[in-house]
N, C-alpha and C positions, 0 to 999 in steps of 0.2 A: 611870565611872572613880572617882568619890569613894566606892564603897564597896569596891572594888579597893584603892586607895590607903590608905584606914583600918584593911581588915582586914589586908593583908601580902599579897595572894593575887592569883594572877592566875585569869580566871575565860571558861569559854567556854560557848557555850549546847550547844545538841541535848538535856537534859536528859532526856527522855520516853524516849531510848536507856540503859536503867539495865540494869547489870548490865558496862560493857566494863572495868572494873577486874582481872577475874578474869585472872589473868599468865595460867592455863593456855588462852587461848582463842588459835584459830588466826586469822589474817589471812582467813579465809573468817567463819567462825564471829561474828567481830569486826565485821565487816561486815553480816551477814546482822539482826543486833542492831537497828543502823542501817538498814538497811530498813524491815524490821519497823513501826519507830517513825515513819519518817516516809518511807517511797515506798514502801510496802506494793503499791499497787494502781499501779507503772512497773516493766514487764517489763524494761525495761531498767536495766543494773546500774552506769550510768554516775554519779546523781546519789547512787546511797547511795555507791557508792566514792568519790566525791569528800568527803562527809561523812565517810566512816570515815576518809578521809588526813588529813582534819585532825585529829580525837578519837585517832588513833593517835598522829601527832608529839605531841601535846600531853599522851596519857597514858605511852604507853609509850616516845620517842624523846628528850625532855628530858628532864634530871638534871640533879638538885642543883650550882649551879656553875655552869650553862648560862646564856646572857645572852637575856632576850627584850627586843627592838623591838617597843610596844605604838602606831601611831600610832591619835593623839586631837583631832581637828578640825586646826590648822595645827600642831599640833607631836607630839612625840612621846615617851613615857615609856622608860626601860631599868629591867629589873632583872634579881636576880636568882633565879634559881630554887633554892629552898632545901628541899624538901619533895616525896615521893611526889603524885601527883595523889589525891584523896579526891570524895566524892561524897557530899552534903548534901543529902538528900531534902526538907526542908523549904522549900527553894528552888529545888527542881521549876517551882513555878507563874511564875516571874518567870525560867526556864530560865536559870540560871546553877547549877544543882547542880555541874557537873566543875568545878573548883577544885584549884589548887594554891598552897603557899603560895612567898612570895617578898619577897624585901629589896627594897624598890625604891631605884634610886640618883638619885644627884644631888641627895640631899635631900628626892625622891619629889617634886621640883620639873621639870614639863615641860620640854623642849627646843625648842627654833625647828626647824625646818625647816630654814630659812635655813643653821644651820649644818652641815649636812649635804652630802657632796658628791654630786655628781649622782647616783652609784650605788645611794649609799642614799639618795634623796629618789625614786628611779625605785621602787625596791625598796616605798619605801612605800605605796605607791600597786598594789600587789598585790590584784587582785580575789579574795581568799580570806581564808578567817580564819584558818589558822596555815602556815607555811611557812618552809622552810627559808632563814637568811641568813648562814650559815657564810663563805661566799666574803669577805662585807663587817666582816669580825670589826676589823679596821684604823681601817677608817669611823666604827664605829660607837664603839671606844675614843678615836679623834680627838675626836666630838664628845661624849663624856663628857669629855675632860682638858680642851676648852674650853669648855663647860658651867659644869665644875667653877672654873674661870678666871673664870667671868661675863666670858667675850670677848660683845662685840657682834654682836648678830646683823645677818649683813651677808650679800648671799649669794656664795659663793664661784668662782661662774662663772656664766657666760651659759647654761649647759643648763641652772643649777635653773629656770629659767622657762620648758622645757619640757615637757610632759607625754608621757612614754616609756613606752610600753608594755612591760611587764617581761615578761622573755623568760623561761619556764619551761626550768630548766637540762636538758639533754639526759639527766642520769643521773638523772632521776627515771622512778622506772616507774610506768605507767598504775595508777590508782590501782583498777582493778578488776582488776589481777594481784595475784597474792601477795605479801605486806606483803614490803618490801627491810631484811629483819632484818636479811641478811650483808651485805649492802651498806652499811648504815648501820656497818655494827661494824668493815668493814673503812675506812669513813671516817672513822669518830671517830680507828682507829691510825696513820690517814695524816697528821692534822691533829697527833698527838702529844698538848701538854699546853694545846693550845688550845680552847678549849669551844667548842661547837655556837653558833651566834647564830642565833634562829629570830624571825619575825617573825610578831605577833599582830595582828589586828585588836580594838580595843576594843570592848566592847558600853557599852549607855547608863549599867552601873553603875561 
């Protein structure tokens, strides 16, 4: 996190998959990348498609505007997305080359948990590294204006002290079918002029 935080950027690994910047590449082709790099010798196409859902959302499905939920030991960072994704060869070897850059808010000052309501305290606790959290756009502006309030962190109900297994929403497609370009495009028109909220797992920088 504190080199996320200093530079503006949010940052995710698979790095060694160089090249999925290219717009003209297809959801096969995009994937096939990520094999390559890293399940070259698993016939099954299960583990790179889960790889390519996330470097997809993260390269080609956020824009500029977009809010990510970064959670970071007990709390959690927002920001926001201000910049095409880029790709920093230099930082290959420490995999965090995919890079985007971003505003981070609240002062790029962490959040509690605690203030979070169960949906998105369930939500964070998503075993992946990037994923969609559109549904909780409410939640997550909640506890940015109490955040921004320095309300006390206190916890809001008796579920945050339970650990929920977050339910993988039914409209997403198996992530070894064909990327869901119209699907996404036809959700961003549904949601209007409310931005995607996608949720990132931090890495150690």
């Amino acid at each position: 996190m504190p080199e996320a935080l200093a530079s503006g950027e949010l940052i995710i690994g698979w790095a060694e998959a160089d090249g999925l910047l290219d717009p003209a590449l297809t959801w096969e082709a995009f994937r096939e990348i990520a094999r390559r790099a890293y399940h070259a010798d698993n016939p099954n196409l299960r583990k790179a498609g889960a790889a390519a859902g996330h470097l997809w959302r993260f390269i080609r499905e956020m824009k500029p505007g977009d809010l990510v939920v970064v959670p970071h030991s007990s709390e959690f960072f927002v920001a926001e997305v201000s910049a095409p994704a880029t790709y920093d060869r230099t930082k290959v070897g420490d995999d965090t080359a995919y890079r985007r850059g971003a505003r981070w808010l609240n002062g790029a000052k962490p959040i509690s948990r605690q203030l979070a309501k169960s949906a998105l305290l369930s939500r964070t606790k998503t075993q992946g590294t990037c994923a969609d959290a559109t549904d909780l756009l409410d939640d997550i502006k909640e506890c940015l204006a109490l955040a921004e309030r320095g309300a006390a962190s206190a916890p809001r109900t008796s579920a945050l002290c339970r650990a929920v297994r977050t339910r993988v929403p039914t409209s997403w497609r198996p992530f070894e079918s064909p990327a869901p370009s119209n699907k996404w495009s036809q959700s961003r028109q549904s949601i209007g002029n409310r931005s995607p909220q996608y949720l990132a797992r931090s890495s150690s920088n």
